[in-house]
C-alpha positions in Angstrom: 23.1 36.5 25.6 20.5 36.4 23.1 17.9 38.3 25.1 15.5 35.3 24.5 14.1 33.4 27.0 14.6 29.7 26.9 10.8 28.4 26.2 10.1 25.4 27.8 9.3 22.3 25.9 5.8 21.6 26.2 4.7 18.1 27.4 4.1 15.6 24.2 0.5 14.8 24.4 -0.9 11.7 25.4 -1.2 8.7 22.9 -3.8 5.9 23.4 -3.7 2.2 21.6 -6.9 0.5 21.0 -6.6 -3.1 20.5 -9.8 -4.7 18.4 -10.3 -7.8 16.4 -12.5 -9.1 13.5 -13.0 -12.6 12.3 -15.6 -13.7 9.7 -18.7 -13.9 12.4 -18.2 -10.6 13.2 -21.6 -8.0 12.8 -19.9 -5.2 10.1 -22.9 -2.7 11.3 -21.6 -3.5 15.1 -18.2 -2.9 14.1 -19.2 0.4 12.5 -20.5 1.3 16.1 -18.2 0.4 18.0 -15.3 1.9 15.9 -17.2 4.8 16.1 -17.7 5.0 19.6 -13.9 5.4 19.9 -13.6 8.2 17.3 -16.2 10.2 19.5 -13.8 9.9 23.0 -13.8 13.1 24.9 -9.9 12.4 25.1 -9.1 16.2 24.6 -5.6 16.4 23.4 -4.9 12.5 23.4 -4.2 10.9 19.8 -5.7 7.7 19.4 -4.8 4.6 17.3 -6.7 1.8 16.7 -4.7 -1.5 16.4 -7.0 -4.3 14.3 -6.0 -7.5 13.5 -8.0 -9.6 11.4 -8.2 -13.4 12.5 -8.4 -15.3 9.9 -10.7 -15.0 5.9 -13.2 -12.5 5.9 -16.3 -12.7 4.1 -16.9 -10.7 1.3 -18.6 -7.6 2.5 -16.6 -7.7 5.9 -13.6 -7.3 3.0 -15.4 -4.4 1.1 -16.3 -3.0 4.7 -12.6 -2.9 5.4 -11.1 -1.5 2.1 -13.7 1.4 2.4 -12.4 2.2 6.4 -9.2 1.4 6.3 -7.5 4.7 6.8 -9.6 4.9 10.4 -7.0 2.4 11.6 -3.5 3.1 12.8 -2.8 -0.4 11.9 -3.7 -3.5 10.1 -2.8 -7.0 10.7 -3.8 -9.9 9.0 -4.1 -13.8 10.1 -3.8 -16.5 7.4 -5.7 -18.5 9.5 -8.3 -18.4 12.5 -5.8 -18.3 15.2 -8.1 -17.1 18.3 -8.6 -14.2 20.5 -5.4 -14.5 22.6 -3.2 -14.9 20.1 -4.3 -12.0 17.9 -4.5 -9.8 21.1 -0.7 -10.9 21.4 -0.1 -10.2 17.8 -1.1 -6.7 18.7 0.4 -6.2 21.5 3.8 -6.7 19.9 3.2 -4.7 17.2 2.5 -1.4 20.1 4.7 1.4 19.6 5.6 4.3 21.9 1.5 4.7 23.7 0.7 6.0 26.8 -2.5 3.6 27.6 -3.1 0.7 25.9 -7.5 0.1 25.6 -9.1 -2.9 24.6 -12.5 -3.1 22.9 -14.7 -6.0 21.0 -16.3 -5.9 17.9 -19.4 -5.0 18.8 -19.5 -3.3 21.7 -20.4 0.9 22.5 -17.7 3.0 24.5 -19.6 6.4 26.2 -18.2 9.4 25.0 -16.1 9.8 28.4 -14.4 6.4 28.8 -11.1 7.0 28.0 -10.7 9.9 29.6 -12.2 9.3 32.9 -10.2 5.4 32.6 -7.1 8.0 31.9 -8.0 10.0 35.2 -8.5 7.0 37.3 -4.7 5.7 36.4 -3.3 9.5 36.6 -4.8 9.6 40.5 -3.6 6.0 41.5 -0.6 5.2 40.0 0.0 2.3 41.8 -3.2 0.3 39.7 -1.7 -1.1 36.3 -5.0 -1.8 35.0 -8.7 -0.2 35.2 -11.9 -1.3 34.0 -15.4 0.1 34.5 -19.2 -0.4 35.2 -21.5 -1.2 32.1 -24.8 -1.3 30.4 -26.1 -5.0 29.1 -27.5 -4.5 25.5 -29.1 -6.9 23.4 -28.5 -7.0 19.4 -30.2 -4.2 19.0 -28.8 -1.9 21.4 -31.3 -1.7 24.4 -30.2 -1.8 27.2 -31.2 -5.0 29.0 -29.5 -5.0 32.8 -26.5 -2.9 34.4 -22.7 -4.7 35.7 -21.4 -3.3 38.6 -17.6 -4.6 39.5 -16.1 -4.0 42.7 -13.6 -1.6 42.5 -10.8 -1.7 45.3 -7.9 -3.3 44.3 -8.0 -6.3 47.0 -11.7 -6.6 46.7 -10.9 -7.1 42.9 -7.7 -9.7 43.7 -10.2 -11.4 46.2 -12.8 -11.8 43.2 -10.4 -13.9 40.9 -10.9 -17.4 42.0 -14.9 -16.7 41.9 -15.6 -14.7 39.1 -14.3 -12.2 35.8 -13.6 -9.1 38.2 -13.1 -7.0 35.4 -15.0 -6.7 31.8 -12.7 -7.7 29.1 -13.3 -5.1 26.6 -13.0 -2.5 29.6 -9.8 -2.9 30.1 -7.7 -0.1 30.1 -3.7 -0.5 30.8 -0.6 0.9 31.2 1.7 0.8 28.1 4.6 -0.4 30.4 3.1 -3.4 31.5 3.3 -4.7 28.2 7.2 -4.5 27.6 6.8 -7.1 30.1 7.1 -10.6 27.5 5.3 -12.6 30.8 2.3 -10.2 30.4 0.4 -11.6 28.0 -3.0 -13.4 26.9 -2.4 -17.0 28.1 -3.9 -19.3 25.2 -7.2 -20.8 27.6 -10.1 -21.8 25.6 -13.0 -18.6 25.9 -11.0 -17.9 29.7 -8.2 -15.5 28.4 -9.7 -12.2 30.3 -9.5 -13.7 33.3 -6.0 -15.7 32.5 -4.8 -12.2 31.9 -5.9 -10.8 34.9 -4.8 -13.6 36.8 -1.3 -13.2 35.1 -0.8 -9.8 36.1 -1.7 -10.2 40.0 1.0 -13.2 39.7 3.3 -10.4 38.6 2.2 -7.8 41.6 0.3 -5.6 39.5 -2.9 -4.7 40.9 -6.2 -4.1 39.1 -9.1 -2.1 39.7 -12.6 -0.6 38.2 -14.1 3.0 37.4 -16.8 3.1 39.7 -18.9 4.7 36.8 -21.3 3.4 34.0 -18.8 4.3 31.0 -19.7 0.7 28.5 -22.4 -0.3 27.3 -21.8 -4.2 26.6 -23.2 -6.3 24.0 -24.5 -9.7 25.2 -27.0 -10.7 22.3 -29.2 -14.1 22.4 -26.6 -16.8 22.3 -24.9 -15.1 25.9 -26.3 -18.3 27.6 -25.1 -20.8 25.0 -21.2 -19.6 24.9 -21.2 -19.8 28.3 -22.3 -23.5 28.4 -19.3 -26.0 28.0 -17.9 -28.6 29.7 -14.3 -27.9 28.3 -14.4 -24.0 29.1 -15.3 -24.7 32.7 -12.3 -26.9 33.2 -9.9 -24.4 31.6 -11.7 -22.1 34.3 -11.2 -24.1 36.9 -7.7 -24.8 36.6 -7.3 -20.8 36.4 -9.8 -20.4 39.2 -7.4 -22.7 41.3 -4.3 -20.9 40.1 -5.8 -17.6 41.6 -7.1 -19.4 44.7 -3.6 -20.5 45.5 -2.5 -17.3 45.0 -4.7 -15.1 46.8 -6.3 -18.3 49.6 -2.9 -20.8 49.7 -3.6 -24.2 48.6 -5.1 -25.6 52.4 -8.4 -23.6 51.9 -12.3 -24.3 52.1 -12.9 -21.8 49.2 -12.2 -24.3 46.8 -15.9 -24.0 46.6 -16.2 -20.9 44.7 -14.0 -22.6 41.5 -16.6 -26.4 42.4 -19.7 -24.5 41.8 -18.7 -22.1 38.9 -17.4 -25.5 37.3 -21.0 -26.8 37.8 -22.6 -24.2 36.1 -20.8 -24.8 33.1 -21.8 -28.0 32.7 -25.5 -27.7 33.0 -28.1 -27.0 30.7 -28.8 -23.2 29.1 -32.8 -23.4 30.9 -31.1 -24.1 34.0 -27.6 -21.8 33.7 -30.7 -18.9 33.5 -32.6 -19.7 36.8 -29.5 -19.5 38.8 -28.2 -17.2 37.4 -31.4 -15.0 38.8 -31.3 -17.2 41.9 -30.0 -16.0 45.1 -26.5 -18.2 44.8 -25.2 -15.1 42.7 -26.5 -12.8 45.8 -24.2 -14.6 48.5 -20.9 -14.4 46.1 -21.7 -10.4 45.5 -22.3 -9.2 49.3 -19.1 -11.1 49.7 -17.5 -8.8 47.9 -19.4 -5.7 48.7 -21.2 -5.3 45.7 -25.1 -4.4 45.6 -26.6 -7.6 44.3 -29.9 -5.2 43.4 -28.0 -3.4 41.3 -25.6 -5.8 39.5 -25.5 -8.7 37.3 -21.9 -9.3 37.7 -21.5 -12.5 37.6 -23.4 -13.3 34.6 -19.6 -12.6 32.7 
C-alpha cells in the first residue's frame, strides 16, 4: 500500500446553456443588457455559455456590435436567411453539448441577479418538473417597470392553463438538458405561438412544467405589445394549439372549448379594444380559475 488515501473525485460543476437570438430589428443597447444580465448570475460555481444564433443579415452596427463581443459567447451561429424564432431555437438546441440546464432568454429582456440559481434550486427540489419558469416585472423601452406577471405554479394548475393561456413566460424558461436529446421536443414551427407549442409538446410527452413562485425577470413589452398581439392568422394557429391542449388535458366532448372561442376573438379585434378587455373583468374570471390573484397579475396579457 501506498499509504495515501484514495481522494475522492469531486463533483464536476454545473454547466448552464443560454439560448438567445438576434435578427436585424433587434435593439443592440437591449442586447447589451440583457447579455449582461446573464454574466451577473449568482450561479456560484456553475459555468455558463451563451448559445446565439443570428437569424438572418444584420445591419451594420448590429455587425460591429457583434465583432466587438464576440468572445462573450460560447457559440455563434449564423442564418443565411430570416428563418424565424423556432427554427433558430432548434438550430441551437442541436448544437447543445454536455449542459446541465438549458435557459432561454430574448433580446431584450433583464434576468435578476438570482434567476438561475433559484430556477436551478427549484429543479434540484422537484425532480419530477422538466421545466421551470418564474414571475416577472413588465418594463417599457426604457426599463420602468410598468405592471407585475404572476403564473400559477403547481404543475396541474399550469397543465390546466394550456388551452386558456401562455402558462409560462417564454424567455423564463428554464429546462433540463435531458429533455432535449429527445428529437420530439422541439419548437413546433406556429406563426408568433411557438412558446406555447413547446409547452404543449412537452405535456404531450408527460413532462410536467411549473413556475418559481418569485419575481426573478423583468420582461420587456415596449409600445407595439398590443399590435403583435393583434392578427387574425396568429389566433388561428392558437387556436388549433389551444384545441390540441384542450383535448389533452379536457377530452374532445367538453364545454371549455370556450376558453380557445374567446382567446380567438381577441385576436381578431381592434388594438383600442384588445386594451379595454384586457383591463376588463373577463381576464379576472380565467385567473381565479386558476388560483391566481387577479389584483396582483397581468397574466394573461402574454
Amino acid at each position: 500500500m501506498s499509504g495515501k488515501r484514495n481522494a475522492a473525485k469531486a463533483p464536476k460543476p454545473p454547466i448552464y446553456a443560454v439560448l438567445m437570438t438576434l435578427y436585424e430589428k433587434d435593439n443592440p443597447a437591449h442586447f447589451e443588457i440583457a447579455v449582461a444580465s446573464i454574466e451577473a448570475q449568482d450561479t456560484a460555481t456553475a459555468a455558463i455559455r451563451i448559445y446565439l444564433c443570428i437569424d438572418g443579415p444584420l445591419r451594420p452596427y448590429q455587425d460591429d456590435w457583434i465583432s466587438a463581443n464576440k468572445v462573450r459567447f460560447f457559440r455563434i451561429l449564423r442564418n443565411p436567411k430570416n428563418l424565424g424564432l423556432a427554427a433558430s431555437l432548434n438550430i441551437l438546441i442541436e448544437s447543445l453539448g454536455n449542459e446541465t440546464l438549458v435557459f432561454r432568454m430574448d433580446s431584450d429582456d433583464f434576468s435578476l441577479p438570482d434567476r438561475f440559481r433559484k430556477q436551478a434550486e427549484f429543479l434540484e427540489n422537484h425532480p419530477d418538473v422538466a421545466l421551470v419558469g418564474c414571475q416577472a416585472h413588465d418594463m417599457d423601452a426604457n426599463g420602468n417597470c410598468t405592471g407585475t406577471r404572476i403564473f400559477a405554479t403547481n404543475p396541474d394548475a399550469v397543465a390546466d392553463l394550456l388551452y386558456r393561456m401562455t402558462p409560462v413566460l417564454h424567455p423564463t424558461f428554464c429546462m433540463r438538458r435531458r429533455i432535449l436529446r429527445d428529437p420530439v421536443i422541439r419548437y413546433p414551427k406556429a406563426y408568433l405561438t411557438e412558446d406555447l407549442a413547446f409547452l404543449i409538446t412537452l405535456v404531450r410527452q408527460g413532462h410536467a412544467i411549473a413556475n418559481h413562485p418569485e419575481i426573478l425577470f423583468h420582461w420587456r413589452t415596449g409600445p407595439h405589445f398590443f399590435a403583435r398581439r393583434s392578427s387574425v392568422r396568429r389566433g388561428l394557429v392558437e387556436l388549433l394549439w389551444f384545441t390540441r391542449a384542450l383535448w389533452l388535458r379536457k377530452g374532445v366532448f367538453t364545454p371549455h372549448y370556450i376558453f380557445p372561442l374567446m382567446r380567438f376573438g381577441l385576436r381578431c379585434i381592434p388594438n383600442a379594444a384588445m386594451r379595454l378587455i384586457y383591463r376588463s373583468g373577463l381576464r379576472e374570471i380565467v385567473m381565479r380559475s386558476a388560483d391566481i390573484d387577479p389584483s396582483n397579475a397581468d397574466a394573461l396579457r402574454e
